[in-house]
N, C-alpha and C positions, 0 to 999 in steps of 0.2 A: 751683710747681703746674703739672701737664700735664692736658691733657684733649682728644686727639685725636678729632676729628668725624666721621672715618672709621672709626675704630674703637669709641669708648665709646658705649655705650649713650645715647643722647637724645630720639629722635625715638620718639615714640609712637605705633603701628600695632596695627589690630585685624587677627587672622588671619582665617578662614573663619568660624570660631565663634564670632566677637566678641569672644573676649579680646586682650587690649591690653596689649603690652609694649613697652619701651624697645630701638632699635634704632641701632646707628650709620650712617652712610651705606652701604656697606659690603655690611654684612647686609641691608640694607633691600631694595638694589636685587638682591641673589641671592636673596633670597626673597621680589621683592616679586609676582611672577604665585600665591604661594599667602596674598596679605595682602588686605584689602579695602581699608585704602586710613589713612591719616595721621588719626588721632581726637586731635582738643584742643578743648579746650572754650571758647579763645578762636579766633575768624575768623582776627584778624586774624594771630595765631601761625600758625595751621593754614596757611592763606595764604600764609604768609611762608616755610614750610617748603617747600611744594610748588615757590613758584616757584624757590625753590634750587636742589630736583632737577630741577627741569627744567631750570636752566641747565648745571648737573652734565651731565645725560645729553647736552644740545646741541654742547657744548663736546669732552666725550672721542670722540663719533660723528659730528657736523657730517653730518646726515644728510641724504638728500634722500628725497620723496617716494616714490619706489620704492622709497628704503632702508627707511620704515616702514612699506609693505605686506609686504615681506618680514619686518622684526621680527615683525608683529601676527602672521603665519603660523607663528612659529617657535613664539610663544607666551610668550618669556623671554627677558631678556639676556645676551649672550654675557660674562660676568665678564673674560674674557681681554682684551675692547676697556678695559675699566675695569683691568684691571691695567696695560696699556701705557698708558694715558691718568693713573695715575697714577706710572710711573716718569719718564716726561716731562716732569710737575710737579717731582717730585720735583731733576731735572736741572738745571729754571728755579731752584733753589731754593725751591720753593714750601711752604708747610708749610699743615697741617691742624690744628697743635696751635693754641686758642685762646691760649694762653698762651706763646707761641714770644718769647723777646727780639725775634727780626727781621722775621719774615712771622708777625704776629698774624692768625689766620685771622679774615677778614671784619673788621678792625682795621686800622689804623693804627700803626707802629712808632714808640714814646715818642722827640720829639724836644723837644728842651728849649727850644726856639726857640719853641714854636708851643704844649706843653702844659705850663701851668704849674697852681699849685695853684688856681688862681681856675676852670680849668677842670675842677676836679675835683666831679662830683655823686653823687649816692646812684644805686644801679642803680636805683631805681623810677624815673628819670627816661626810661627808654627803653622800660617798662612803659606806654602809652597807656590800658589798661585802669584803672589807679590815677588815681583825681582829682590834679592839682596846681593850685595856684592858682585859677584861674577854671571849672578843667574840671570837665565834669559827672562824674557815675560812671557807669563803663558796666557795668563785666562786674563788676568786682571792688566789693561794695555792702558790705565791712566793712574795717577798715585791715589791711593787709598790711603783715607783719616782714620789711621786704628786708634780709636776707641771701636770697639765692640760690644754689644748688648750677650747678656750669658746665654740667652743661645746660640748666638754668633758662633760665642763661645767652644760651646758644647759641642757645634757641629765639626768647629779645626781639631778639637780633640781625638774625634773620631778619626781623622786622615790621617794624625800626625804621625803615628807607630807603622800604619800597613804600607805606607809613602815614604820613610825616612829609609837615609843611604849614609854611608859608612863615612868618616871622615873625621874633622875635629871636633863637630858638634855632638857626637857619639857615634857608637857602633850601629850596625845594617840591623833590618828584622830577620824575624826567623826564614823569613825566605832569601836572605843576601839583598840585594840590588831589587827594587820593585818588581815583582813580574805583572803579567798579566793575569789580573782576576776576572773570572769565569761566575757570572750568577745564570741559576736556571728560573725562567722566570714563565708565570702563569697569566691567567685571564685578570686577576687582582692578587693584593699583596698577602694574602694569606697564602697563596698557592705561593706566592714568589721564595716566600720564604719556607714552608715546608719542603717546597723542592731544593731550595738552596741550605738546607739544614744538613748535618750529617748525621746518622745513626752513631750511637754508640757501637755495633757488629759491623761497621764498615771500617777503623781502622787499627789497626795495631799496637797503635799507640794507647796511653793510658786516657781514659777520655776525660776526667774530671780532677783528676790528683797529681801534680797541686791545681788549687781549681782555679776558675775563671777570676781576670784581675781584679774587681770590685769585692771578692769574696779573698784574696791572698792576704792572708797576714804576714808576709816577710818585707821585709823593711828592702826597697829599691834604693840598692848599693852603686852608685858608677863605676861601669866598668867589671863589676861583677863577673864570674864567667861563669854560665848557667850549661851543663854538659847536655840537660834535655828537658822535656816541657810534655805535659798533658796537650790534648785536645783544643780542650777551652783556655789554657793560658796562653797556647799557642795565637792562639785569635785573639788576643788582648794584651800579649806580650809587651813589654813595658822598654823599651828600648830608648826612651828617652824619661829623664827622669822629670817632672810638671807640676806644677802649682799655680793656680792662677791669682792673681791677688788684685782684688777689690776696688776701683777705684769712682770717681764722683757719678755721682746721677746713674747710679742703676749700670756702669758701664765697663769694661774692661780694658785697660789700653796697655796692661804689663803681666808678665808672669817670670818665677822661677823655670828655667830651662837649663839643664845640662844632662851630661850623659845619661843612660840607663843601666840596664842589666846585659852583658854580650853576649848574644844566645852562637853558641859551638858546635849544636847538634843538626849540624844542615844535612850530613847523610842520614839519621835517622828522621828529620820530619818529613811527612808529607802535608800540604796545606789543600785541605777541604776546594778550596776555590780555585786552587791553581793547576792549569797541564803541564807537561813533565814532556821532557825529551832527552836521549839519550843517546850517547859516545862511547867507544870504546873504555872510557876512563871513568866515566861516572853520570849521575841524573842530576838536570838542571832543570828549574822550572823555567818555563815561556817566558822571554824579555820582551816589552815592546819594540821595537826598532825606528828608526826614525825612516818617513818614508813607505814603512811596510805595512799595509791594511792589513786587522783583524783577519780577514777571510782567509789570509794565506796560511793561517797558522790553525786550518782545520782538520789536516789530521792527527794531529797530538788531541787537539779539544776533545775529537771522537771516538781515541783510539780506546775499545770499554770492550776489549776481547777479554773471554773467558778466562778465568785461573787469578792468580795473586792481584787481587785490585790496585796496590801499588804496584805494579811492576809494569805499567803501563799508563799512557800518556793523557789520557783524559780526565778531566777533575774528577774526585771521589763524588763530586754530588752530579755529576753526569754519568757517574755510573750507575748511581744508585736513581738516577730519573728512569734508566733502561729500565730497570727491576718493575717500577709500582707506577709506570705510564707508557706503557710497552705500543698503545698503538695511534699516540697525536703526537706528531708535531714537537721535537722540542726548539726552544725559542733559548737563545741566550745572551746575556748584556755581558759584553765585555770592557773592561774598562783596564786602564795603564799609563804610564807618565814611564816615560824617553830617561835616562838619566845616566851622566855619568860624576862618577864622583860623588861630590855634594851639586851639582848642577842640575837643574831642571830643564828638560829642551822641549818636548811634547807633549799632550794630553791628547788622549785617545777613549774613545769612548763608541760600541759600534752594537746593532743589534744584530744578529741573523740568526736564521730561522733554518732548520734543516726535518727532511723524511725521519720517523723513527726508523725507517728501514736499514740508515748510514750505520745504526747504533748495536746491526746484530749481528753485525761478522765485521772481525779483525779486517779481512781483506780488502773489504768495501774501504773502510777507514785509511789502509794502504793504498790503494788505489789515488784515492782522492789525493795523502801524501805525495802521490810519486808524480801526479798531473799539476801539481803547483811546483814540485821540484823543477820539473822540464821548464813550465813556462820562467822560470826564478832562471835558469840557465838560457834559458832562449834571449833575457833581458840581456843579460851578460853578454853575450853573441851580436844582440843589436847595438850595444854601447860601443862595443871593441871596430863592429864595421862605420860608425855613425863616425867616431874620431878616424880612422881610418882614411872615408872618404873626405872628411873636411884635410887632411894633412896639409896638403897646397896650400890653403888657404890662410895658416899659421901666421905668418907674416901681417896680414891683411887684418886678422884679428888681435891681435897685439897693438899693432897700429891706431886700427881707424874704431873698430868695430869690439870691442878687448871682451863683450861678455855676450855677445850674440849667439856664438855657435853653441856657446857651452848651454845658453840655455834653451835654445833649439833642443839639443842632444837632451836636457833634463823633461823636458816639455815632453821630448818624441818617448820618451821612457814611460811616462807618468801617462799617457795616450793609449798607450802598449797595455800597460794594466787594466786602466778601464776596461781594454775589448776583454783583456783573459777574465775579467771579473764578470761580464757579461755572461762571457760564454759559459764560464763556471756555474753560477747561479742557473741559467738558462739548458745548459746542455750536460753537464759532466755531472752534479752530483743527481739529477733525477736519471738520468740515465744510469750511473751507479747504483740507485736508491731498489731500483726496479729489476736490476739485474738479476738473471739466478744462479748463485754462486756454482750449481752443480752443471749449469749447460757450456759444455764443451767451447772454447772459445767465445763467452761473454765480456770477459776483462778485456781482450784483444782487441774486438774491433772497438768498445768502446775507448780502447788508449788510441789506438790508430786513429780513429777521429779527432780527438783531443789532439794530436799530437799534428793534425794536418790546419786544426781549426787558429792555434797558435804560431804556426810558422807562418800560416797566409798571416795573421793578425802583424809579426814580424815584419817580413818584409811589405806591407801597406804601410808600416809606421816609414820603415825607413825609404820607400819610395818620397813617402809625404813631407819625412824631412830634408830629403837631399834635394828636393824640387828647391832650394832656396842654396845650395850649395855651390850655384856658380853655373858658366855655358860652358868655358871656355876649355881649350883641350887637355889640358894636363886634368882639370876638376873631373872632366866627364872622364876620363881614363880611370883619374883613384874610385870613381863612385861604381864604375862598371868592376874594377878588379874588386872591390868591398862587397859589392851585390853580390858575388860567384861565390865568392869565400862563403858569406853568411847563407846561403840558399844549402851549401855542402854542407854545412853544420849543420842547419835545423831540416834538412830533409835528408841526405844523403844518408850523413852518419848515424842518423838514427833508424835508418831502414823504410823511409817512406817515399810515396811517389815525389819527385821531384818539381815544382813547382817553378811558374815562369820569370 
């Protein structure tokens, strides 16, 4: 069986008009300024596909900053850099065919030492979408017949390193525990991906040595411990060790699976795609959260202050959108999967759009931080008065009614956010966006507002859910002493007018 990535059809791309066809590397990138951009219906696939071409386009052009003001101008890529960048491979011996005896593309070459039959699984084990054992169901809620066609194939290969979690099936990737990835994305997918590329001048690290995984000649050891990584191996990092192998009518339904290489060097990476948040004790990249929308986790995405590019919360390729698109609109796709352990819990996948203005002062970007923090604690405040005033009624739910209030109270939460997300969208970052950082109390009353717009959002939610919390004396007693509490916390204590 052959099935070359550069050439056959796999990667699915919608044009201008939304329709959606299968495309190989190849074609993709000669047609990708007339495509709008990589459509799958799983994240973490989609995800796993872009970050390829990005390593793809980093690796044949090792571009610098002014290299990709000049691309965005031209409009399209010049085929010709990708034609020398792949006879070059070609020279390394490198191959594209998934199926090649020797350079199994994004694989590991059958060695008998290391894959024997004990190592051998069904191809659903590299599908994360499919429950196994303890995991929840994410994406896929009926069983799936794996046999798989090799672009199936191709495309679980892509998820399986940037998506895999620590455990028996092997070690974490070079980020730990999935974070949230950050692409900056454009009007079509040339733009998505030049914006979402990193310059070689933007990190510290080595960008190409050792190089990208389709180009490494060291033999993927299990369990290996790797102390640090280039650039591009980082984004291709091989944390599980894979061989797909061949089976009837064109199809796949098994491959070699077990551990990879243990990447160590979690304080020295930084990962291109990922924001960054920080403790007294060390920097973590952005986890999903279950429950927690993409939007709250905008000040880290934007934080692109001046001085050491790592030492601050925003992806490396948000910061460098600041540099060479200083006055539209950046637009970002963020995608992530919930996880703990080896377990799967959520897929998340979110666009938003933000002022380039967010992107030119630290403060703005604090700001925004510190007005999701409030409303993050104002939840807190409503949860604590919400159980509060149901206490009385403990009994009654236990009893008659055992999951009602609790889901009231989760309901009244989930309500809560909506409005702060409204208001967010709506009033906090353009009012931030427009601010001028030099006039004398601009921050101020735009916190003040924020800070009045979510306590009224607060107490509305909890009015609306204690209205179901009962008439009788002792209920309206706990609901009245729970209102007083929670109106001192989200007004009092924090200095603003007191509300009714």
């Amino acid at each position: 069986m052959h099935f070359n990535v550069m050439q056959d059809p796999w990667i699915p791309a919608a044009d201008e008009t939304g329709a959606v066809a299968e495309r190989g590397i190849y074609d993709l990138l000669r047609e990708a300024h007339r495509l709008r951009g990589i459509s799958m219906s799983s994240p973490m696939e989609e995800y796993g596909i872009y970050r390829l071409l990005c390593a793809f386009v980093m690796d044949a052009l090792r571009p610098r900053t002014a290299d990709l003001r000049q691309l965005l101008v031209k409009g399209r890529f010049d085929m010709a850099r990708f034609d020398s960048y792949l006879d070059t491979c070609r020279s390394e011996g490198v191959s594209f065919d998934l199926f090649d005896p020797e350079r199994p593309f994004l694989q590991s070459k059958l060695d008998p030492k290391m894959d024997s039959e004990k190592n051998i699984k069904p191809i659903s084990e590299i599908d994360y979408a499919v429950p196994s054992g303890n995991n929840h169901v994410l994406f896929e809620h009926e069983p799936k017949q794996f046999s798989v066609s090799p672009g199936e194939a191709a495309r679980l290969l892509c998820a399986v390193n940037p998506f895999c979690t620590s455990g028996l099936k092997g070690p974490s990737y070079v980020n730990g525990a999935p974070p949230l990835y950050v692409l900056v994305t454009g009007e079509n997918l040339f733009q998505t991906l030049v914006y979402s590329s990193l310059p070689e001048n933007m990190s510290k690290l080595p960008y190409a040595e050792p190089p990208v995984f389709w180009r490494y000649r060291e033999t993927v050891i299990p369990d290996k411990k790797v102390p640090a990584t280039s650039v591009l191996l980082g984004m291709t990092f091989p944390a599980r060790r894979l061989l797909l192998i061949p089976g009837k009518g064109e199809k796949v339904e098994s491959l070699y699976f077990q551990k990879g290489m243990d990447f160590q060097g979690y304080d020295s990476w930084t990962d291109p795609h990922a924001a960054y948040e920080y403790t007294s004790l060390k920097r973590m990249p952005v986890k999903p959260e279950i429950g927690k929308a993409c939007w709250r986790n905008t000040g880290s995405m934007l934080d692109c202050s001046h001085g050491d590019a790592e030492a601050h919360g925003a992806p490396l390729v948000v910061q460098q959108f600041a540099k060479i698109a200083e006055d539209i609109p950046i637009h970002l796709n963020v995608y992530g999967v919930v996880t703990k352990l080896e377990k799967y819990f959520e897929m998340q996948r979110s666009d938003l759009v933000y002022d380039s203005m967010l992107l030119q002062s630290a403060e703005k970007a604090e700001l925004l931080r510190e007005g999701i923090e409030a409303a993050e604690k104002d939840a807190v405040y409503l949860e604590i008065a919400l159980k509060a005033a149901s206490k009385s009624l403990k009994k009654e739910r236990n009893k008659k009614q055992p999951e009602k209030y609790g889901s009231v109270i989760t309901q009244g939460l989930e309500n809560y956010y909506l409005k702060c997300q409204t208001a967010f969208w709506n009033q906090l970052c353009p009012r931030t966006a427009a601010a001028d950082i030099n006039a004398e109390g601009a921050f101020r009353d735009i916190r003040q507002r924020w800070n009045e717009t979510i306590a009224g959002a607060v107490l509305a939610e909890f009015d609306r859910c204690t209205a179901d919390f009962g008439t009788g004396a002792a209920e309206l007693l706990e609901q009245g002493q729970a209102r007083r509490r929670l109106t001192a916390k989200v007004y009092v204590y924090r200095g603003g007018k007191q509300g009714g």
